[in-house]
C-alpha positions as CSV (number, residue, x, y, z in Angstrom):
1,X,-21.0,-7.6,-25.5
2,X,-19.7,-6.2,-22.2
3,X,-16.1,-7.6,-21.0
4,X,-15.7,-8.8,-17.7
5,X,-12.5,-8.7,-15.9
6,X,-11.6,-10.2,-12.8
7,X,-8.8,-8.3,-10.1
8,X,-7.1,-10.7,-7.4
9,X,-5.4,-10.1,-4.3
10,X,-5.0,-8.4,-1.1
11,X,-4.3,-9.2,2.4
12,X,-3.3,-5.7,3.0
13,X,-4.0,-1.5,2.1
14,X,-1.2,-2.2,0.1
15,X,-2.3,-4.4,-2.7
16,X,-6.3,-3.7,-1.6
17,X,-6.0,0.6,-2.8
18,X,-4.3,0.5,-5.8
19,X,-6.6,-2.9,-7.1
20,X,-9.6,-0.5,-6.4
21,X,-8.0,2.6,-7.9
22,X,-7.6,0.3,-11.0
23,X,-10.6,-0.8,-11.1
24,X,-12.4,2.6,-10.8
25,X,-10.5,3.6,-13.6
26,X,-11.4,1.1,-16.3
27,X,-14.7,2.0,-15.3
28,X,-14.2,5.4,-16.1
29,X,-12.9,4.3,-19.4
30,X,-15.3,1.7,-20.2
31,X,-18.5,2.2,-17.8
32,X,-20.3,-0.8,-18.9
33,X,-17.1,-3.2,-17.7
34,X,-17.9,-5.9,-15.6
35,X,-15.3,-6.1,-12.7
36,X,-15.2,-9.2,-10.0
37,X,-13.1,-9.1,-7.2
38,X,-11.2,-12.3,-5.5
39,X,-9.9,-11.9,-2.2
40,X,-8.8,-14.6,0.8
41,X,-11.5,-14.8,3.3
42,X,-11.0,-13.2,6.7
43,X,-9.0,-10.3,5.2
44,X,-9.2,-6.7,4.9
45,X,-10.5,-6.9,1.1
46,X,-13.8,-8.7,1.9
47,X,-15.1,-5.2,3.7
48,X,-13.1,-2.6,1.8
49,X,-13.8,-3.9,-1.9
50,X,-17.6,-3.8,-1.1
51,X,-17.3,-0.5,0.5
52,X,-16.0,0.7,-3.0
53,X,-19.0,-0.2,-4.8
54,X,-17.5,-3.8,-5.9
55,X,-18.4,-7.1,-5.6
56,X,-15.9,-10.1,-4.3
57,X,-15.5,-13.3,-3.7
58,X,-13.5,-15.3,-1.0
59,X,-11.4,-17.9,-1.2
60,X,-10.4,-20.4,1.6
61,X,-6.5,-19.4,1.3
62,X,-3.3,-18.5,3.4
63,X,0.0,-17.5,2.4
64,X,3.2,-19.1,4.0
65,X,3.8,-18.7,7.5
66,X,7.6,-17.8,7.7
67,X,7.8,-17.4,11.7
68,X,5.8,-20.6,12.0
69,X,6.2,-23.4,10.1
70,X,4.5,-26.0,12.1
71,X,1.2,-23.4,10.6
72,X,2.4,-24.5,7.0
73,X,1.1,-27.9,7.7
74,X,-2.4,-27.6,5.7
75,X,-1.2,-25.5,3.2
76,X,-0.8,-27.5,0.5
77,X,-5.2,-28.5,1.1
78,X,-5.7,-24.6,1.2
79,X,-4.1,-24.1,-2.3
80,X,-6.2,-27.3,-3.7
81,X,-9.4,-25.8,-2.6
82,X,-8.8,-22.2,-3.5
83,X,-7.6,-24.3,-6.9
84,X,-11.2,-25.6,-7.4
85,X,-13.0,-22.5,-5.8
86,X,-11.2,-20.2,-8.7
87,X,-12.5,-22.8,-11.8
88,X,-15.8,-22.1,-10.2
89,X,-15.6,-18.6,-10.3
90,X,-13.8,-18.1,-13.7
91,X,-16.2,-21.0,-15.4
92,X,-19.1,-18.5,-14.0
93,X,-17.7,-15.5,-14.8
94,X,-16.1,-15.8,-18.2
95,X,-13.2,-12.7,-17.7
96,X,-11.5,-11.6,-20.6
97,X,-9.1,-10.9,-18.4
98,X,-7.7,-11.3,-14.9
99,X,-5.0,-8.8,-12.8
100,X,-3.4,-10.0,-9.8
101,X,-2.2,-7.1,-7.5
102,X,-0.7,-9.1,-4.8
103,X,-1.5,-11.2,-2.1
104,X,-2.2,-14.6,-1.2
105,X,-5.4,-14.6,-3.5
106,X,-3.7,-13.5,-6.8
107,X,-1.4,-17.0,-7.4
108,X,-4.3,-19.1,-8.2
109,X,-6.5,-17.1,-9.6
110,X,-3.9,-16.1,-12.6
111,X,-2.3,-19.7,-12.9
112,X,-5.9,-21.1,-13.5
113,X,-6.4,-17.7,-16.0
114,X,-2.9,-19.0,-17.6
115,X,-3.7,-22.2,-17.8
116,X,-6.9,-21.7,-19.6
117,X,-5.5,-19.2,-22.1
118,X,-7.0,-15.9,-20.9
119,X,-5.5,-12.9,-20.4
120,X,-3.4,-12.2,-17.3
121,X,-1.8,-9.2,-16.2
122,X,0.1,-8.3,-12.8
123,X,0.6,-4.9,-11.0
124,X,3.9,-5.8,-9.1
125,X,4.0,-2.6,-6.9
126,X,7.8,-3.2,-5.0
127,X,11.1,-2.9,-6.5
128,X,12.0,-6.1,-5.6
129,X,9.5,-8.3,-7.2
130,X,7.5,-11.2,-4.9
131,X,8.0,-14.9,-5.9
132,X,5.2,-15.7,-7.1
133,X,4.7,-12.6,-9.4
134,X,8.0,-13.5,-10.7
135,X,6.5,-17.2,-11.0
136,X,3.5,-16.1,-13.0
137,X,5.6,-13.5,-14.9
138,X,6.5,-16.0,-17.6
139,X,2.6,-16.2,-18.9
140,X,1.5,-12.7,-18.4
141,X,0.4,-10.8,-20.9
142,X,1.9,-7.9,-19.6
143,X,3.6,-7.0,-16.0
144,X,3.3,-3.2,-15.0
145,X,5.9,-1.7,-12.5
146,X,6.7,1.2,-10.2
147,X,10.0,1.3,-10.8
148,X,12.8,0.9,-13.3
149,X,15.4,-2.2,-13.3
150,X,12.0,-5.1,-13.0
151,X,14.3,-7.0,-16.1
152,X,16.3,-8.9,-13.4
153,X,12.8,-10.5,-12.5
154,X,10.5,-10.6,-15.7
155,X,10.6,-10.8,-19.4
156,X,11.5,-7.1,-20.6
157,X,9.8,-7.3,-23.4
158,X,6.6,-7.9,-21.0
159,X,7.0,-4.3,-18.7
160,X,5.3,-1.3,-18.4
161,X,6.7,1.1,-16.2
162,X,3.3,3.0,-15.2
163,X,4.2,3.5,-11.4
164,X,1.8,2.4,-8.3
165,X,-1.9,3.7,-8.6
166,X,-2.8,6.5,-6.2
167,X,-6.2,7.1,-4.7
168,X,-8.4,9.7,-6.6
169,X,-8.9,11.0,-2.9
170,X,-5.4,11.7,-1.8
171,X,-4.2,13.1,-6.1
172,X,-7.0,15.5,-6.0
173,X,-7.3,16.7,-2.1
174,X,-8.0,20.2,-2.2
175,X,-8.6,20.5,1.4
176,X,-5.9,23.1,3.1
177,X,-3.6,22.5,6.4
178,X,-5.9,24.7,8.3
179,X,-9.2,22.9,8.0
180,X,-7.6,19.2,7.8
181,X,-5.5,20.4,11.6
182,X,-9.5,21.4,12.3
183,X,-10.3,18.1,11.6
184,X,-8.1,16.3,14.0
185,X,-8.2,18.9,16.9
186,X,-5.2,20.0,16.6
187,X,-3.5,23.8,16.3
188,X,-2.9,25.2,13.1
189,X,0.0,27.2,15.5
190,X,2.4,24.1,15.6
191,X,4.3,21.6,13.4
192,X,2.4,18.4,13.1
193,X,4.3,14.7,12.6
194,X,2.0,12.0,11.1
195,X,2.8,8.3,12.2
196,X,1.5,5.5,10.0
197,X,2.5,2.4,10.1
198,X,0.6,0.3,7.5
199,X,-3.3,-0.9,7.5
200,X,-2.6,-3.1,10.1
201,X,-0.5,-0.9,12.6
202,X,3.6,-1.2,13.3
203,X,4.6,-2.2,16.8
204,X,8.2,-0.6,16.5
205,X,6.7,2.4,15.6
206,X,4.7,2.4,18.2
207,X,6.5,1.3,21.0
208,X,8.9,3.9,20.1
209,X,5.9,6.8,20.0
210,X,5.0,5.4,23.0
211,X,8.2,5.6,25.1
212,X,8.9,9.1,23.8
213,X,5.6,10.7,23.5
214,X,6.6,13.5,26.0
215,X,9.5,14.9,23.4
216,X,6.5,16.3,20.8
217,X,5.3,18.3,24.1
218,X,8.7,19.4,24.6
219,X,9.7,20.4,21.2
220,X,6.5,22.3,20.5
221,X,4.8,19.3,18.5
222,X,1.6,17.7,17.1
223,X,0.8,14.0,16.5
224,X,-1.6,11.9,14.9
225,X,-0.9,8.6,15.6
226,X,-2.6,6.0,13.2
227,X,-1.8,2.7,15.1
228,X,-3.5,-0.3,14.0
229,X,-5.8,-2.3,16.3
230,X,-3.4,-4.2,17.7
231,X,-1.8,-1.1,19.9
232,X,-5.1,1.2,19.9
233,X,-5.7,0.8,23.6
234,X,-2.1,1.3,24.9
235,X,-1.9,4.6,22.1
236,X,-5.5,5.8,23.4
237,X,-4.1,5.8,27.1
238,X,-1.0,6.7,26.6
239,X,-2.4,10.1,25.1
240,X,-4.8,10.9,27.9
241,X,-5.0,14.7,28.5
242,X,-2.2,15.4,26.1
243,X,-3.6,18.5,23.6
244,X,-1.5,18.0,21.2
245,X,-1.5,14.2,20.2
246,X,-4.4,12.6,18.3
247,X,-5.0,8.7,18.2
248,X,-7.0,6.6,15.9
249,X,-6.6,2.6,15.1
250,X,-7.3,3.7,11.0
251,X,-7.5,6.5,9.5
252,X,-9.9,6.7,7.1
253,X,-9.3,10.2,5.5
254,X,-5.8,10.0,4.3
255,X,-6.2,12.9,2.5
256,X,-6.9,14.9,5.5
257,X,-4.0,13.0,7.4
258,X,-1.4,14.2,4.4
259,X,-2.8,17.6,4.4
260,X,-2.6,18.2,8.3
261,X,1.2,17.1,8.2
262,X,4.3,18.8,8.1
263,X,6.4,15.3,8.7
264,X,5.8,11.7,8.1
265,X,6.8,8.7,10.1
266,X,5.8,5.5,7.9
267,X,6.6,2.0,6.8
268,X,8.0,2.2,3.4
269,X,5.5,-0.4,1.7
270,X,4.9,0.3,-2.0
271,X,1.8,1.9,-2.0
272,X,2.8,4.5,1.3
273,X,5.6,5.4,-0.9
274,X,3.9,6.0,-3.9
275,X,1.2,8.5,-1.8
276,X,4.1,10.1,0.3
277,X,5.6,10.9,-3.3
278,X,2.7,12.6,-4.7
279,X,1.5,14.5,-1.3
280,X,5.7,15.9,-1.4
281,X,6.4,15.6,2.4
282,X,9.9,14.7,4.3
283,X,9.9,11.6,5.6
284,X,11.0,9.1,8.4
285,X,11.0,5.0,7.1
286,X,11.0,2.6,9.2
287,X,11.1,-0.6,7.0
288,X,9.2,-4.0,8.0
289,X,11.9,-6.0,8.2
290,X,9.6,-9.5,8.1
291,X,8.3,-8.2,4.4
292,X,9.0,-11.0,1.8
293,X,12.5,-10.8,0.0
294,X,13.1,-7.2,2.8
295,X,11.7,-5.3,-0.2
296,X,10.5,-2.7,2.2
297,X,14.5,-2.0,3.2
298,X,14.9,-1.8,-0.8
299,X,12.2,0.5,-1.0
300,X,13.2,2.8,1.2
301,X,17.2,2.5,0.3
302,X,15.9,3.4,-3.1
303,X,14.8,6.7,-2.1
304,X,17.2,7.4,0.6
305,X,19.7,7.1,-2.3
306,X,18.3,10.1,-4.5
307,X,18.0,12.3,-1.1
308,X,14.5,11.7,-1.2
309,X,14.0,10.1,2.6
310,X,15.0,9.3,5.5
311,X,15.4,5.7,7.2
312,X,15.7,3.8,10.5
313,X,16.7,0.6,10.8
314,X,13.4,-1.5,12.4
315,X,15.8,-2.4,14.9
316,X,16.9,0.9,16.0
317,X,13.7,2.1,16.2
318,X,13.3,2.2,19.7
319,X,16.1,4.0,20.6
320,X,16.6,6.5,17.5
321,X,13.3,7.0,15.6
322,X,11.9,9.9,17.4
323,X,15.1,11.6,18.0
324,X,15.8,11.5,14.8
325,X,12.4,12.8,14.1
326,X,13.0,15.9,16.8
327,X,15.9,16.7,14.5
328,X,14.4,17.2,11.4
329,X,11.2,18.7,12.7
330,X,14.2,21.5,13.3
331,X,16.2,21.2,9.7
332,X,13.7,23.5,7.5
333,X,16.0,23.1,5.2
334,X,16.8,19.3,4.9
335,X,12.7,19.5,5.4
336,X,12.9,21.5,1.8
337,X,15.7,19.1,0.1
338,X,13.5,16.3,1.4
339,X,10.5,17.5,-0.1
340,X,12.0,18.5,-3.3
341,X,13.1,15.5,-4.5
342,X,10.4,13.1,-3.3
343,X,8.5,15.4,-5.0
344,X,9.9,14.6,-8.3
345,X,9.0,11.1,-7.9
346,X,5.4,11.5,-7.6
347,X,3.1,9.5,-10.4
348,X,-0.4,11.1,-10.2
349,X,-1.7,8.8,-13.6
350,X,-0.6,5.2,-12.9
351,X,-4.1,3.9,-12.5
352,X,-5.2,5.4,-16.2
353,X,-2.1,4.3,-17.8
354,X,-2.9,0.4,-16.5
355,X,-6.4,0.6,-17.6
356,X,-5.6,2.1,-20.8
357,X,-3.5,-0.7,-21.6
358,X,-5.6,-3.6,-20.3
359,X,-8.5,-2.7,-21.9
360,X,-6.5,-1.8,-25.6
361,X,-5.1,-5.4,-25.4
362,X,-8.1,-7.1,-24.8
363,X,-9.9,-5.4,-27.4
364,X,-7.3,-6.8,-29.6
């Protein structure tokens, strides 16, 4: 008899990587493993799962609108009817088991796994746990973390500390500076800053990249710019006929991205973190400040606090990100104490250890 296990969530890279490295390792594990994904329609999961060789399923859901709260108004229907489209799925399906990742989709489809008894486990990737993961905490099975101190949120008899899951691609790149700096056009001759700003782009980031794009010229600098779609255009014109900057909207290749840089500039989301760690480069955060709870801020402070980062206040983005950037580029040696002890952060095994467990408790 094969077991079947469902994985919920998304909405961004974030929580859409790490479900996919998960799922790719129980498969390794356990080949014959049946694995369904539930997403929200409309978002970025419903065309990366199926590009990883997984099927999904949508539901008709949105989270809370916090600038907007007029947009709340049909909530309450959305949740109803994602309520009834998850019985469907799981009376269907029959999982032995469901993990929710994060995201809008993973609340109902664990609180209709809870309330029919099945197994339920949740990958809560942040150090500041999300409500509803702390909501459905109570009824998992087991929660795993990325970080120490979760106790203040869930049962601590229910954690596993096995640290965010990393994809195969970026824990096993074996492709050097020279060819990945080949890959992008760029010159093997000069130091090269990476910009990412999340899956779906950072317009602080940006508009501060954009306002002082001249300075990489100036101090003998590369970029690749990942902006999002929203600021593609503006990036793409704004680095007309300069050598030594490359622009893309998403970069598909991280690996290649990690590889080609010397420096990062990057939100400090979970799962960025938990690749920066492993790839051991200095970096620049600049924390969403709109994330749920601020747990980006936390994120970052976390590692700014072991001399493992940098970090730039959203706010002050515009005025002291790339300057601050400049400096460093020039600090070989806070480049090296930077490096060092991200480096000792780095989790290369977190997807094995959650599969591991998932599977040993269902066979239970």
């Amino acid at each position: 008899m094969s077991v079947k296990i469902i994985i919920a969530g998304g909405g961004t890279g974030g929580h859409i990587f790490p479900a996919i490295a998960i799922a790719n390792a129980i498969k390794k594990l356990q080949p014959e493993v049946q694995i369904l994904f539930v997403g929200a329609k409309g978002k970025m999961e419903m065309e990366k799962v199926p590009q990883a060789g997984y099927e999904i399923k949508g539901l008709d859901i949105a989270g809370f609108n916090r600038s907007s709260l007029i947009k709340n108004i049909g909530l309450p229907f959305k949740l109803l009817k994602s309520f009834f489209q998850v019985s469907k799925i799981i009376k269907n399906f029959k999982p032995d088991a469901v993990i929710g990742v994060g995201g809008y989709s993973s609340f109902p489809v664990l609180r209709y796994a809870q309330s029919k008894g099945i197994n339920s486990f949740i990958h809560e990737s942040n150090s500041f746990a999300g409500k509803s993961n702390i909501m459905l905490g109570k009824k998992a099975t087991a929660i795993f973390t990325a970080t120490d101190g979760m106790e203040k949120f869930f049962p601590a008899e229910k954690i596993i500390i096995a640290g965010n899951p990393v994809r195969q691609s970026i824990v096993n790149s074996s492709i050097s500076k020279d060819a990945a700096l080949e890959k992008f056009g760029l010159s093997p001759a000069k130091k090269t800053v990476l910009s990412i700003g999340g899956s779906l782009g950072a317009k602080s980031i940006n508009e501060a990249i954009d306002k002082d794009i001249e300075l990489f010229e100036k101090n003998n600098l590369q970029l690749i710019w990942q902006t999002g779609k929203p600021y593609k255009e503006k990036g793409m014109q704004r680095a007309t006929g300069k050598q030594n900057v490359f622009v893309s909207d998403f970069i598909t290749q991280m690996d290649e991205a990690y590889a080609a840089a010397d420096l990062v500039i990057s939100r400090s989301g979970a799962m960025a973190i938990a690749e920066l760690c492993v790839v051991k480069k200095p970096v620049v955060f600049v924390p969403y400040p709109f994330a749920a709870e601020d747990h980006q801020t936390i994120n970052a402070k976390t590692l700014v606090n072991k001399q493992a980062a940098k970090m730039i206040a959203d706010a002050d983005a515009l005025s002291k990100l790339v300057p601050t950037v400049m400096e460093l580029a020039a600090n070989e040696k806070e480049q090296e104490q930077l490096k060092q002890q991200i480096g000792q952060l780095g989790i290369t095994n977190a997807d094995e250890k959650i599969a591991e467990q998932i599977l040993k408790t269902i066979k239970q």
